[in-house]
Backbone of each chain as ProteinMPNN parsed JSONL, in Angstrom:
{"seq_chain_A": "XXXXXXXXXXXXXXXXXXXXXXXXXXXXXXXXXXXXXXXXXXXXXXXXXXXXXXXXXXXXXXXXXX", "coords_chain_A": {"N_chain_A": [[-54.267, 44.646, 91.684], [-56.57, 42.25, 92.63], [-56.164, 41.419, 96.222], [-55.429, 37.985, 97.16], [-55.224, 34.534, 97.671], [-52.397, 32.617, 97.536], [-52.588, 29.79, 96.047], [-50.804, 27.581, 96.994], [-48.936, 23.84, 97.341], [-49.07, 22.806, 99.783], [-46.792, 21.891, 101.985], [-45.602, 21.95, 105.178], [-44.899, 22.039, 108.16], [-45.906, 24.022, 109.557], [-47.861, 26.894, 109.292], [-48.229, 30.961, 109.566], [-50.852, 32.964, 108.64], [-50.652, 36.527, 107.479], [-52.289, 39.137, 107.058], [-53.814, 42.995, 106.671], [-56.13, 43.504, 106.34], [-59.348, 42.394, 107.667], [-61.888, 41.175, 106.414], [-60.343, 39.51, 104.585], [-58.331, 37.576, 105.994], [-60.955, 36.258, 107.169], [-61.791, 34.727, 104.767], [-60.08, 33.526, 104.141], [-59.309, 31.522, 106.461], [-61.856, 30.422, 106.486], [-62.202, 29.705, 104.071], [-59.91, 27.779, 103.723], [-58.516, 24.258, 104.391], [-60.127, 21.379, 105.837], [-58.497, 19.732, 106.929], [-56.086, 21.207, 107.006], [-56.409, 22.886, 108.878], [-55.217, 22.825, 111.895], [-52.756, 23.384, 111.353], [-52.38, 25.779, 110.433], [-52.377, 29.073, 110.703], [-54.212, 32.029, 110.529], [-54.044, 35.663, 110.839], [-55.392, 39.381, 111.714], [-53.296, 41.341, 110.882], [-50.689, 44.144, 110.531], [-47.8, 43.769, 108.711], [-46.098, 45.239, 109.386], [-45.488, 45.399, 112.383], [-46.412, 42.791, 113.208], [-45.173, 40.835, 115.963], [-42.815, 37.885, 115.255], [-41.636, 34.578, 116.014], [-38.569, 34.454, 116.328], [-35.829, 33.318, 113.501], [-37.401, 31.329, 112.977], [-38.96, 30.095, 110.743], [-38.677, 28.546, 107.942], [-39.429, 29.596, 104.973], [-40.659, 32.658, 103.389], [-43.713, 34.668, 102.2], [-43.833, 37.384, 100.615], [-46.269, 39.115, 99.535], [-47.059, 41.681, 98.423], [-49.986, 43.834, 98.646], [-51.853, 46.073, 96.265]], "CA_chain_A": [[-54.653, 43.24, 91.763], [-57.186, 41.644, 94.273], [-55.87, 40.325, 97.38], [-55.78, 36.73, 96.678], [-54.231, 33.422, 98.999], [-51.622, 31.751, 96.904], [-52.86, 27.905, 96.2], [-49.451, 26.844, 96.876], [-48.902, 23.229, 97.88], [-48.552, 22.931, 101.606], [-46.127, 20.794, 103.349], [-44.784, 22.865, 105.527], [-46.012, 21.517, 109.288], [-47.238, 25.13, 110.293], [-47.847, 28.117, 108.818], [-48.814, 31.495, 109.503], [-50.546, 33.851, 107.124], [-51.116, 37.589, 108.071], [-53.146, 40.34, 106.161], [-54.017, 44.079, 107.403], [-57.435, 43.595, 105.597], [-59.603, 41.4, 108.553], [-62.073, 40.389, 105.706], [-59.155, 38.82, 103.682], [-58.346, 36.909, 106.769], [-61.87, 35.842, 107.408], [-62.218, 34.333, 103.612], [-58.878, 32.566, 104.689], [-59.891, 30.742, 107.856], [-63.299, 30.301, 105.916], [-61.915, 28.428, 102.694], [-58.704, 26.972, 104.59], [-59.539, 22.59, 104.206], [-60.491, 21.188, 107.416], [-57.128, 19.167, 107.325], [-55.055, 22.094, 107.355], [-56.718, 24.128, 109.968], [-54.951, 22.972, 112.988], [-51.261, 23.88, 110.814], [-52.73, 27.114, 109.836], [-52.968, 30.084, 111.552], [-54.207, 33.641, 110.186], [-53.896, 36.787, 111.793], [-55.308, 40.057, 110.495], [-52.32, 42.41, 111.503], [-49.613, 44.62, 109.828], [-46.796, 42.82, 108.781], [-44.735, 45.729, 109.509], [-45.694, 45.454, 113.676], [-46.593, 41.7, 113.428], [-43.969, 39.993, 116.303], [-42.754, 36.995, 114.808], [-40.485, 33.863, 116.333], [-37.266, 34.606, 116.2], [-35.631, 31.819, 113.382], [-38.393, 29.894, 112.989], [-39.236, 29.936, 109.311], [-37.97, 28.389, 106.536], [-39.988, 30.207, 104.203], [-41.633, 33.774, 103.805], [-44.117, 34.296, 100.876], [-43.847, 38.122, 100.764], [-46.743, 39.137, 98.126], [-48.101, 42.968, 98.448], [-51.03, 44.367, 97.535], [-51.837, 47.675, 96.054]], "C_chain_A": [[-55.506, 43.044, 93.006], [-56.337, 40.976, 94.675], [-56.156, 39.04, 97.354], [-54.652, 35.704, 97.406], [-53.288, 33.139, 97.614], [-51.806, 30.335, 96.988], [-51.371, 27.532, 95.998], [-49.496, 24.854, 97.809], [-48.303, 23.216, 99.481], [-48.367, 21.788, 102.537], [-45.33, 21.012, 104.115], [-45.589, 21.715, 106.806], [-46.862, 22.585, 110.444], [-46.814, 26.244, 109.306], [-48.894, 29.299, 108.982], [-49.249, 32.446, 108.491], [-51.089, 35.44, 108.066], [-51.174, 38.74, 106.883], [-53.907, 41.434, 106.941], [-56.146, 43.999, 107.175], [-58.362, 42.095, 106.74], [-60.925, 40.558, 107.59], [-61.526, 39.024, 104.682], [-59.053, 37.377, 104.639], [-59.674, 36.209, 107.288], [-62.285, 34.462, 106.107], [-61.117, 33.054, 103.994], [-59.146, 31.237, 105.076], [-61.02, 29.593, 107.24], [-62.599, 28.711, 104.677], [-60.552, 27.77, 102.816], [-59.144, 25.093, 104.741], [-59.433, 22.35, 105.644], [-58.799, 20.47, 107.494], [-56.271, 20.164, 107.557], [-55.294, 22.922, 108.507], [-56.106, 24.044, 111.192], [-53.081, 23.635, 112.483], [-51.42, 25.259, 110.776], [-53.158, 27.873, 110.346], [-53.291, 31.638, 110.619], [-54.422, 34.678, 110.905], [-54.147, 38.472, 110.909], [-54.248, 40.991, 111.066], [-51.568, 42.864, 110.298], [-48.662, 44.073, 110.05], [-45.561, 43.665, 109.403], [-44.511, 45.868, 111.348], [-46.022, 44.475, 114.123], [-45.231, 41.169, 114.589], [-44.184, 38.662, 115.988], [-41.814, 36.134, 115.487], [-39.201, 34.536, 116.084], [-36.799, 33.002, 115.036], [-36.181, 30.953, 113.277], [-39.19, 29.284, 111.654], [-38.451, 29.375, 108.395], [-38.638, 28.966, 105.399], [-41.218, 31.306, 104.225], [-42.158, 34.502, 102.295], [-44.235, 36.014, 101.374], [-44.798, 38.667, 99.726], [-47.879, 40.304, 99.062], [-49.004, 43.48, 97.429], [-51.202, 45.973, 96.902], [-52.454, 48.475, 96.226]], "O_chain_A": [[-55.273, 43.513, 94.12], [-55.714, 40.12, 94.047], [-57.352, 38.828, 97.556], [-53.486, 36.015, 97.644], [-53.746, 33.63, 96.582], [-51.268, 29.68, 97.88], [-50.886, 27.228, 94.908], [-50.124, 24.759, 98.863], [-47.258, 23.607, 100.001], [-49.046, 21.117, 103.314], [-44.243, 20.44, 104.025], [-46.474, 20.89, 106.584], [-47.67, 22.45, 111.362], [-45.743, 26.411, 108.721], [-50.085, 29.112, 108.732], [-48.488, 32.83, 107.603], [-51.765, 35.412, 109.094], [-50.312, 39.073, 106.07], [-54.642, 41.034, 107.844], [-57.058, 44.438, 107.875], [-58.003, 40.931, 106.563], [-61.089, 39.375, 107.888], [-62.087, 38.017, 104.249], [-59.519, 36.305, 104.254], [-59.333, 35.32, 108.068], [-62.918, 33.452, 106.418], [-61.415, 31.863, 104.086], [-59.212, 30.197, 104.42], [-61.059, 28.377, 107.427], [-62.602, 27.481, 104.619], [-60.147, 27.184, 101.813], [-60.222, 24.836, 105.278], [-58.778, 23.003, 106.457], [-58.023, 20.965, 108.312], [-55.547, 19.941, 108.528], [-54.404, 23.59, 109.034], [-56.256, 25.061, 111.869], [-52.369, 24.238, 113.286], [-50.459, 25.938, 111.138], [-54.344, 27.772, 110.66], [-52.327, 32.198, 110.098], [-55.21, 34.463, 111.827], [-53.509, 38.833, 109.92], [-54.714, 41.482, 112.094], [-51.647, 42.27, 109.223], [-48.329, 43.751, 111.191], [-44.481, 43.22, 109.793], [-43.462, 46.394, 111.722], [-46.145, 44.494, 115.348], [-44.151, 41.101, 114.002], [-45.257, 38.103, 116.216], [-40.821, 36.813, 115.75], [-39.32, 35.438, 115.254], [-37.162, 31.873, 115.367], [-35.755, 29.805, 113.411], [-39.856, 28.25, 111.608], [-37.397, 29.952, 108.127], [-37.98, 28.515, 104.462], [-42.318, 31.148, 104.753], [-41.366, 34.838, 101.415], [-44.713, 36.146, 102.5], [-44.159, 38.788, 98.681], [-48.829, 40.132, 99.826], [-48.998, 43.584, 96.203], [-50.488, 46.895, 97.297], [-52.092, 49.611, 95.92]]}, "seq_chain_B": "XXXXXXXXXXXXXXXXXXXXXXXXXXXXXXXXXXXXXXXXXXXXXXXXXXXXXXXXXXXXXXXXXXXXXXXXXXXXXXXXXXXXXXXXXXXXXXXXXXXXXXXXXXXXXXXXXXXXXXXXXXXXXXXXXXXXXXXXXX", "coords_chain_B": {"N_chain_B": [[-49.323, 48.915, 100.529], [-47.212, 51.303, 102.201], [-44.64, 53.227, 101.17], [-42.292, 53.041, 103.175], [-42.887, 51.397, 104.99], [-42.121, 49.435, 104.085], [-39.33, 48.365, 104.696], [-39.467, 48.171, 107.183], [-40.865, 45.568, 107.43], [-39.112, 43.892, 105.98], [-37.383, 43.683, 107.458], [-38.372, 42.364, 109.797], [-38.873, 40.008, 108.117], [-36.924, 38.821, 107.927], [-35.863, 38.817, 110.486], [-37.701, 36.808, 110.991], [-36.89, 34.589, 109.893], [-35.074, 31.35, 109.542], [-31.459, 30.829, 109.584], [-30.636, 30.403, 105.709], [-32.878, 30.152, 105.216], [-35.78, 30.898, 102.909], [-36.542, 33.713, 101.117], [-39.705, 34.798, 99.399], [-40.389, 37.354, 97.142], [-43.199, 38.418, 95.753], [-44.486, 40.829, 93.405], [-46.103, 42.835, 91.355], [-45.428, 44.441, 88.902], [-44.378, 47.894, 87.435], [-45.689, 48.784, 85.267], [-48.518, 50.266, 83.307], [-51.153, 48.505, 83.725], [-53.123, 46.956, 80.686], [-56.506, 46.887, 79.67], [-58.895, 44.366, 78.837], [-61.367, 43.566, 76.66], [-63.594, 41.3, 74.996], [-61.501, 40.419, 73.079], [-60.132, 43.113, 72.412], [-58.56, 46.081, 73.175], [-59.569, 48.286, 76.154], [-58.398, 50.034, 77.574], [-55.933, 51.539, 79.992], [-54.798, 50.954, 83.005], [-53.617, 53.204, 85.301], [-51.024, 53.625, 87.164], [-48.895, 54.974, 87.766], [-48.573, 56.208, 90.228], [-47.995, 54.244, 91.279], [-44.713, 52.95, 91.117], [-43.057, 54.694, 92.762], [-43.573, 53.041, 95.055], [-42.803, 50.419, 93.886], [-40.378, 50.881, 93.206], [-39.002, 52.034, 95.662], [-39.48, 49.193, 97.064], [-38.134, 47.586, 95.805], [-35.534, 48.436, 95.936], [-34.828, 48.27, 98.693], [-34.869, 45.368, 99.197], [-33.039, 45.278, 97.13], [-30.923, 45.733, 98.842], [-30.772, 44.472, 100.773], [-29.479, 42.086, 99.184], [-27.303, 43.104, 98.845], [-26.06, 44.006, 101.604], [-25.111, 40.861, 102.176], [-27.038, 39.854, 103.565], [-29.096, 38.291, 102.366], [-29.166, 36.214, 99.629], [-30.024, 36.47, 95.605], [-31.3, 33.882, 94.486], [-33.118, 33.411, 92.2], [-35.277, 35.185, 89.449], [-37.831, 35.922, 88.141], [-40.343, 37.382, 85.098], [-43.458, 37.563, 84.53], [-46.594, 37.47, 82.772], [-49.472, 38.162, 84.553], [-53.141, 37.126, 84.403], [-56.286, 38.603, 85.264], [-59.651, 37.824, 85.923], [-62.523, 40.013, 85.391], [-66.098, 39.752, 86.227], [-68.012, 41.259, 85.611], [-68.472, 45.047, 84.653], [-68.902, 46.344, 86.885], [-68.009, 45.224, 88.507], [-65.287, 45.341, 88.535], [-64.551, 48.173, 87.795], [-65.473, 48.925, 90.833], [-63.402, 47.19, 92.366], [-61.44, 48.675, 91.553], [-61.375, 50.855, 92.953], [-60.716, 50.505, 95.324], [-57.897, 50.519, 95.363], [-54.815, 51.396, 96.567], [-52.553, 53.088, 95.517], [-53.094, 52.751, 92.397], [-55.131, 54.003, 89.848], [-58.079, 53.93, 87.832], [-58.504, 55.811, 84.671], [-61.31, 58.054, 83.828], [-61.46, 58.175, 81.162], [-60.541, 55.524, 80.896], [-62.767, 54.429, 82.697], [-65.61, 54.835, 81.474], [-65.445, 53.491, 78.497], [-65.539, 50.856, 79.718], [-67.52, 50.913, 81.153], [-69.44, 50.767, 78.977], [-68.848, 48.673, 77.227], [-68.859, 44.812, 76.481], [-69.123, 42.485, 79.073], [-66.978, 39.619, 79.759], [-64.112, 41.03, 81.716], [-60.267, 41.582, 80.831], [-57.895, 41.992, 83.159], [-54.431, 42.453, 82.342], [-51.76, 41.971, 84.167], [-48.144, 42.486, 84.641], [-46.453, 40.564, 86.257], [-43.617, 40.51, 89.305], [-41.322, 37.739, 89.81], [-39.696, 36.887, 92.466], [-36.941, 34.911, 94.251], [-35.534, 34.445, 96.607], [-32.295, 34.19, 99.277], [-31.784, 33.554, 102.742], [-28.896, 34.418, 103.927], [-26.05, 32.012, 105.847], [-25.677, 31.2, 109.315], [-23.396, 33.374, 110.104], [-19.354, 32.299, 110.979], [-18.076, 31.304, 113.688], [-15.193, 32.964, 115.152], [-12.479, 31.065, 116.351]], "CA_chain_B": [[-47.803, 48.799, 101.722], [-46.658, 52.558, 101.88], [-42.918, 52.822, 100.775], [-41.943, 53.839, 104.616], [-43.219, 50.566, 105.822], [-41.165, 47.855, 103.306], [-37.963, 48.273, 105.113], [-39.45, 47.357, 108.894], [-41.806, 44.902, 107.618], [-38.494, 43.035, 105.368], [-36.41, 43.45, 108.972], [-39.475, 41.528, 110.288], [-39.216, 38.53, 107.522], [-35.455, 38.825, 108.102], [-35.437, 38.284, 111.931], [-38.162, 35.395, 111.684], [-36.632, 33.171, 108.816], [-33.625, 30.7, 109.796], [-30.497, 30.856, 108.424], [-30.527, 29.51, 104.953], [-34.625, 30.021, 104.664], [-35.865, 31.269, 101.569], [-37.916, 34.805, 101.114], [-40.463, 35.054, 97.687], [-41.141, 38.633, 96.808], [-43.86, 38.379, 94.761], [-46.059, 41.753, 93.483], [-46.514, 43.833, 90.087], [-44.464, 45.993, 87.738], [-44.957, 49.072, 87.775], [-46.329, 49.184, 83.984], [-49.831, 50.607, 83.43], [-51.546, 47.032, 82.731], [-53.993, 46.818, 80.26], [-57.611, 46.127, 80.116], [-59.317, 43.944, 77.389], [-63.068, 42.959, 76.353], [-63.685, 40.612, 73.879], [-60.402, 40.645, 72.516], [-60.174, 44.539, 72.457], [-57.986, 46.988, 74.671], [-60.485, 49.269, 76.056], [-58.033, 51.138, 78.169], [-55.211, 50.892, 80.572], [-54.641, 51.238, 84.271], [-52.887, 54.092, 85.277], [-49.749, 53.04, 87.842], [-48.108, 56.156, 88.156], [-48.318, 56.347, 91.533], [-47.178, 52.67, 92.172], [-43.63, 53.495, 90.665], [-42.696, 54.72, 93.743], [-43.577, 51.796, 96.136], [-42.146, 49.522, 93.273], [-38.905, 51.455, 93.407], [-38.095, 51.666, 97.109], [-39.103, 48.024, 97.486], [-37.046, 46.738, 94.994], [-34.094, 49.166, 96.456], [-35.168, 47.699, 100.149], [-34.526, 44.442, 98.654], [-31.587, 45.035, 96.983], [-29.842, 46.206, 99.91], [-30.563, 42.793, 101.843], [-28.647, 41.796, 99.042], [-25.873, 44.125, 98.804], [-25.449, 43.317, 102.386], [-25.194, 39.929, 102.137], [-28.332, 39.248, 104.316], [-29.45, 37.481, 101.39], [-28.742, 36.196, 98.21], [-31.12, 35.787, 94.713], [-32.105, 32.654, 93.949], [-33.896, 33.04, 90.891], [-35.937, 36.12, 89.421], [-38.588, 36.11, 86.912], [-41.266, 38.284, 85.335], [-44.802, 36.887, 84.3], [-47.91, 37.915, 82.938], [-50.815, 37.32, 85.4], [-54.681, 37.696, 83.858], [-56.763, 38.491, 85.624], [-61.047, 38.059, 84.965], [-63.705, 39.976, 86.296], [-67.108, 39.238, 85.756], [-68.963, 42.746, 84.979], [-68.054, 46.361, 84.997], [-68.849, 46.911, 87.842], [-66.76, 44.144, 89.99], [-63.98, 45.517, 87.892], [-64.536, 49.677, 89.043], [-65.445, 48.673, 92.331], [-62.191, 47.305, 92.8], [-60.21, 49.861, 91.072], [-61.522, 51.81, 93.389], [-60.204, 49.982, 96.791], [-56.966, 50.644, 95.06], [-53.999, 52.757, 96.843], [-52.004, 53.462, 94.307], [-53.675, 52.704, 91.036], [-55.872, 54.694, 89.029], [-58.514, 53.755, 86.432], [-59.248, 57.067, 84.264], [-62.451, 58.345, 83.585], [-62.101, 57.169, 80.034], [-61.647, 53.894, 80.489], [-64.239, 53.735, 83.012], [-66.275, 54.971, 80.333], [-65.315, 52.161, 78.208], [-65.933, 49.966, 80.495], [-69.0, 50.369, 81.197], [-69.756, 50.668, 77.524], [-68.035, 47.465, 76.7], [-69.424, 43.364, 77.137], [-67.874, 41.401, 80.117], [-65.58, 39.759, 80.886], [-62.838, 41.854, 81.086], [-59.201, 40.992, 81.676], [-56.907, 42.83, 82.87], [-53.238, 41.966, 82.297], [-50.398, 42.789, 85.072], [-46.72, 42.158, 84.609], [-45.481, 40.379, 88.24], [-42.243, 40.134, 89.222], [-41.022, 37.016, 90.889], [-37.896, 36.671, 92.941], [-36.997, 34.57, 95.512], [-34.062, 35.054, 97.781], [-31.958, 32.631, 100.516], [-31.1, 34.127, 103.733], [-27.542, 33.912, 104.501], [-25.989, 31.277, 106.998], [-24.949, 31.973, 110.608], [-21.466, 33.606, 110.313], [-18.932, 31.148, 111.645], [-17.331, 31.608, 114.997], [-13.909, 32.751, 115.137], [-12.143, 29.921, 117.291]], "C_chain_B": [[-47.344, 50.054, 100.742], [-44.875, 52.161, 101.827], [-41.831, 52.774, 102.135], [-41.769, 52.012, 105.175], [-42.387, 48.902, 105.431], [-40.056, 47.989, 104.388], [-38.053, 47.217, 106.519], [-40.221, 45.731, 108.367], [-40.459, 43.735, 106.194], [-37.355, 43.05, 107.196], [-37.33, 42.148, 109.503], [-38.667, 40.231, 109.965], [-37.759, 38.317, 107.773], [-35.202, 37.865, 109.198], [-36.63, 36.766, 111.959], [-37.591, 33.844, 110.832], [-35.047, 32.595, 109.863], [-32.805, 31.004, 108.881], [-30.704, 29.601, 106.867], [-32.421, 29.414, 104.317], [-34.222, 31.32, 103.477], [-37.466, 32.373, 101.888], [-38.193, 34.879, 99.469], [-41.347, 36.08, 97.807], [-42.039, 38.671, 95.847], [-44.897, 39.974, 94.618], [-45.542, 42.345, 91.635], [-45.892, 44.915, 90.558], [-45.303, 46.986, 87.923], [-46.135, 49.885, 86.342], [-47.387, 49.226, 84.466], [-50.144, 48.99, 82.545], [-52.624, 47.563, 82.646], [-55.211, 46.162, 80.349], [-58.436, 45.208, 78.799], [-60.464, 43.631, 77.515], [-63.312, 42.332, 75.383], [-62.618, 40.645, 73.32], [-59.97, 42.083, 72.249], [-59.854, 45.286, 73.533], [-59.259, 48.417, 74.779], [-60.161, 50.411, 77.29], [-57.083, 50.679, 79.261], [-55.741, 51.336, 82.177], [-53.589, 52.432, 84.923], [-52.083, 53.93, 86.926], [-48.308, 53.924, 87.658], [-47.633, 56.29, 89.302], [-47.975, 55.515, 92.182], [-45.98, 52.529, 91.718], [-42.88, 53.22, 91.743], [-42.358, 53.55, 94.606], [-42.569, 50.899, 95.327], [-40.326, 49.777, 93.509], [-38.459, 50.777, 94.452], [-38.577, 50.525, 97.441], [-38.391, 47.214, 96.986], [-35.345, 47.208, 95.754], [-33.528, 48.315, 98.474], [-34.395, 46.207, 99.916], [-33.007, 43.794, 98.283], [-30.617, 45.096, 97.899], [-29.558, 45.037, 100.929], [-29.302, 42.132, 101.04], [-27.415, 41.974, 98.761], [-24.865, 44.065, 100.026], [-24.899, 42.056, 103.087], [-25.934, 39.257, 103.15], [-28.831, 38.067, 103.958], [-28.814, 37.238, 99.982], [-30.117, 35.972, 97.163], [-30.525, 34.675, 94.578], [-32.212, 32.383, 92.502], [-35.107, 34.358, 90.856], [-36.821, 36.363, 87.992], [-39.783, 36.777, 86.758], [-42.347, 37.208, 84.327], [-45.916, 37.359, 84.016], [-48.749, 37.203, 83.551], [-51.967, 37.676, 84.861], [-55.232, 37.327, 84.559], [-58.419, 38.824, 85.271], [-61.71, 38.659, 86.176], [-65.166, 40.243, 85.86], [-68.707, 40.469, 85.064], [-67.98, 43.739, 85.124], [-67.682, 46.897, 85.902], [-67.942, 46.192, 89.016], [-65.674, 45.293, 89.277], [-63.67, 47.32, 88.196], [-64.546, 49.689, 90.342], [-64.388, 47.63, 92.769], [-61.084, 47.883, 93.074], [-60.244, 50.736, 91.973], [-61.1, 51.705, 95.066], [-58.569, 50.017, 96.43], [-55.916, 51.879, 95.674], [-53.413, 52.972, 95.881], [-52.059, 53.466, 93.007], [-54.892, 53.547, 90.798], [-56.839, 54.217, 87.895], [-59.126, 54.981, 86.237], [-60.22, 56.814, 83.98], [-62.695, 58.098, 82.284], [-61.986, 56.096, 80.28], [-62.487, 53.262, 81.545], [-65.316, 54.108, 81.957], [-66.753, 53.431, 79.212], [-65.799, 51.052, 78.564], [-67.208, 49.977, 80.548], [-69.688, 49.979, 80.245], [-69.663, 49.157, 76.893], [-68.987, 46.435, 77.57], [-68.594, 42.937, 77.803], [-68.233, 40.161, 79.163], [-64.769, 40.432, 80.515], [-61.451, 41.079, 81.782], [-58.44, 41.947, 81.666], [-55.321, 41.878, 83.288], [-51.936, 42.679, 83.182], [-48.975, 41.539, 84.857], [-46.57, 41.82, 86.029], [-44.022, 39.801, 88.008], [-42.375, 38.934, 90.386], [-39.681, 36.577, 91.508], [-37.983, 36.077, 94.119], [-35.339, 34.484, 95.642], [-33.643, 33.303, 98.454], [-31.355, 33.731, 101.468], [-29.46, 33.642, 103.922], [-27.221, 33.192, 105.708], [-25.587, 31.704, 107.977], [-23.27, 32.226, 109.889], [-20.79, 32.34, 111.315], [-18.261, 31.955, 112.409], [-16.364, 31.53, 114.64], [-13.313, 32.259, 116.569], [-11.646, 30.859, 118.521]], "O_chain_B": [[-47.16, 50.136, 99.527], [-44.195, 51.23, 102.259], [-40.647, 52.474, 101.982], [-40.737, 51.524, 105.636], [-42.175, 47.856, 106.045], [-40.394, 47.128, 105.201], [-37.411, 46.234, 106.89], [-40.003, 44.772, 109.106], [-41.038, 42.861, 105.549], [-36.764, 42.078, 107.667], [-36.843, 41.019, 109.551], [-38.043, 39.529, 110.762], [-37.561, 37.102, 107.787], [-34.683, 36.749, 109.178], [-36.468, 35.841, 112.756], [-37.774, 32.644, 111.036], [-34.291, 33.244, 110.586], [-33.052, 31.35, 107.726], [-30.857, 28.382, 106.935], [-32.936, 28.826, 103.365], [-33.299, 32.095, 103.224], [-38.579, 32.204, 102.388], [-37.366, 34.975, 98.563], [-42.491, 36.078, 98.261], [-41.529, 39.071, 94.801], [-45.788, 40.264, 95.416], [-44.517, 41.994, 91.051], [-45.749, 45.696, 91.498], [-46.452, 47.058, 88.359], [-46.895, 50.853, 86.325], [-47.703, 48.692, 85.529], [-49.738, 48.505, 81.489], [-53.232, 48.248, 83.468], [-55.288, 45.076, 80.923], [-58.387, 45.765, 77.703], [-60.771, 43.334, 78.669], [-63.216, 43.123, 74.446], [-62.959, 41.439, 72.443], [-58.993, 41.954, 71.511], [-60.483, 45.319, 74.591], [-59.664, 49.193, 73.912], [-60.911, 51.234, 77.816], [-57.23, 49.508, 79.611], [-56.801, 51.899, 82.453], [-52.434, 52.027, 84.793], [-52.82, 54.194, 87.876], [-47.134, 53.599, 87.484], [-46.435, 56.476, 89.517], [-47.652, 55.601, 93.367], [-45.856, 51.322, 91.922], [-42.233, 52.196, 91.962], [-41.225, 53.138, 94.856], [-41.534, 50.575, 95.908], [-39.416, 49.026, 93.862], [-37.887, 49.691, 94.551], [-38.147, 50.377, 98.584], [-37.986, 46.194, 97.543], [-34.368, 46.496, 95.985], [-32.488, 48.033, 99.069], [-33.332, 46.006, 100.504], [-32.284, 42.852, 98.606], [-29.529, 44.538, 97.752], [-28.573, 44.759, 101.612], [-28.317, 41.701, 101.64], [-26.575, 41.12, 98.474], [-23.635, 44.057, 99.981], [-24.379, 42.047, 104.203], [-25.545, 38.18, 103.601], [-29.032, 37.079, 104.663], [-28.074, 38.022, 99.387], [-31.134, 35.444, 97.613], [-29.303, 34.525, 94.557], [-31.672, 31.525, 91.805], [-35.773, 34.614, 91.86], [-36.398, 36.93, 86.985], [-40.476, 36.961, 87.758], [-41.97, 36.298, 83.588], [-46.513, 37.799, 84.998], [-48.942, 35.999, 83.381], [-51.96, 38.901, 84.741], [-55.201, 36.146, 84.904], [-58.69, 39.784, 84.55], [-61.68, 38.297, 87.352], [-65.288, 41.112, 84.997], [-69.765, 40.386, 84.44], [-66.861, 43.521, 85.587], [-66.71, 47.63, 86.084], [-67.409, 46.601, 90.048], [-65.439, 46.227, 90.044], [-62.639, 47.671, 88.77], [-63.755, 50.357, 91.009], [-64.719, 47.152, 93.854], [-60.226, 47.874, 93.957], [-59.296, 51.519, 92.034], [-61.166, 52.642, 95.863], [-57.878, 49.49, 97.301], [-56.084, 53.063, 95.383], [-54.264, 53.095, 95.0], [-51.216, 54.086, 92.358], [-55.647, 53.713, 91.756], [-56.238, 54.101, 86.827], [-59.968, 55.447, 87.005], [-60.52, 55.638, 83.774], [-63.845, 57.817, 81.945], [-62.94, 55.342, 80.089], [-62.885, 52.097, 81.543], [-65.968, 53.095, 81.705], [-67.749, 52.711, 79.143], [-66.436, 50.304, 77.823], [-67.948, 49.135, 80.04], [-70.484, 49.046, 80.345], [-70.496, 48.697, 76.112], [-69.6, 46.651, 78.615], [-67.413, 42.882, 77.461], [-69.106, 39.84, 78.356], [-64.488, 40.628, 79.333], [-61.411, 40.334, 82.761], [-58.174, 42.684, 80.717], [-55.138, 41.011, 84.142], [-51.322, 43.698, 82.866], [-48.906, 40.311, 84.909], [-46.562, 42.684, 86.906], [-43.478, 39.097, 87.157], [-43.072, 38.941, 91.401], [-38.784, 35.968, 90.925], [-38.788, 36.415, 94.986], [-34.366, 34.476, 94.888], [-34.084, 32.157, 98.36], [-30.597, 34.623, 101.083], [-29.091, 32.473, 104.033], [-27.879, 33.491, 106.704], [-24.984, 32.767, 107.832], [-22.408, 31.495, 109.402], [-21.403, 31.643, 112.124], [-17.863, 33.073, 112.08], [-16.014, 30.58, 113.94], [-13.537, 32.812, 117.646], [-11.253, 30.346, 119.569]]}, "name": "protein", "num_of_chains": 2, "seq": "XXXXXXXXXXXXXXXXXXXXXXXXXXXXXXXXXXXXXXXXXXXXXXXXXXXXXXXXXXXXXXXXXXXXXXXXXXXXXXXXXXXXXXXXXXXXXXXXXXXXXXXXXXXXXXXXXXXXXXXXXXXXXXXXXXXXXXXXXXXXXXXXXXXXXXXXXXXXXXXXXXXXXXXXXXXXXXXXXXXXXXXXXXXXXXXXXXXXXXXXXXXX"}
């Protein structure tokens, strides 16, 4: 499958997204709506060396690619 | 995501969710999904080698919930179609692919064949709930 965002509704009041692929993350940022951009952070990193809050999520959209 | 790397990178989503947050594993079965052209299979995807990953992340998974890390939720499977617009989008993807395969016949095919093509993948969807803080013994 292509690497693809999830159009999920977003009412979360932050969220980060992180992808190893720094184009992915560029398309992100890029087609992200201007209203969301100060909630929304992307980062291109590995999720498996990403440090994350401690506790600070209520929700983690786990969706690998192949 | 090599099979090595699910375990640290579900510790990760582990240690950043709150108690009671909710993790959604979302990715594709391990079946070889099919490709179609005009209504016509003109060859599959070969997902041999994504087995593996599928395995030990499902096993990774289970074990969150075996240890009562987590619990399911809710777990369902789905066909996703997906279009792509020539031949060539559709090889020159296959080909940024770790673990998938399109054979040399049905690139053949493919090229042979009128876009659009779709190809059809089975995803699994499951979402989880982290377990609550343990309660203090008084």
């Amino acid at each position: 499958m292509r690497r693809r965002a999830l159009y999920l509704p977003v009412r979360a009041p932050c969220g980060i997204g992180i992808d190893p692929d720094g184009k992915a993350i560029e398309t992100a940022r890029r087609e992200t709506p201007r209203g969301l951009r100060r909630r929304l952070r992307f980062e291109a990193a590995n999720a498996r060396d990403f440090e994350l809050p401690g506790e600070e999520f209520d929700l983690a959209l786990f969706s690998w690619s192949l | 995501m090599e099979p090595e790397d699910v375990v640290h990178v579900l510790r990760n989503v582990d240690e950043a969710l709150k108690p009671r947050g909710r993790l959604f594993d979302i990715h594709p079965t391990a079946d070889d999904p099919p490709i179609r052209a005009a209504g016509r299979g003109v060859g599959f995807i070969d997902a041999r080698r994504f087995q593996p990953v599928v395995a030990t992340t499902n096993a990774a998974v289970d074990a969150l919930v075996g240890d009562g890390s987590f619990e399911d939720v809710r777990r369902v499977e789905r066909d996703v179609e997906e279009l792509y617009g020539d031949a060539e989008e559709l090889i020159g993807t296959g080909d940024e692919w770790t673990n998938l395969r399109l054979p040399a016949a049905t690139r053949r095919r493919i090229r042979a064949a009128e876009p659009p093509f779709q190809v059809l993948w089975r995803v699994d969807f499951r979402l989880l709930r982290k377990a609550g803080r343990p309660r203090r013994r008084p």
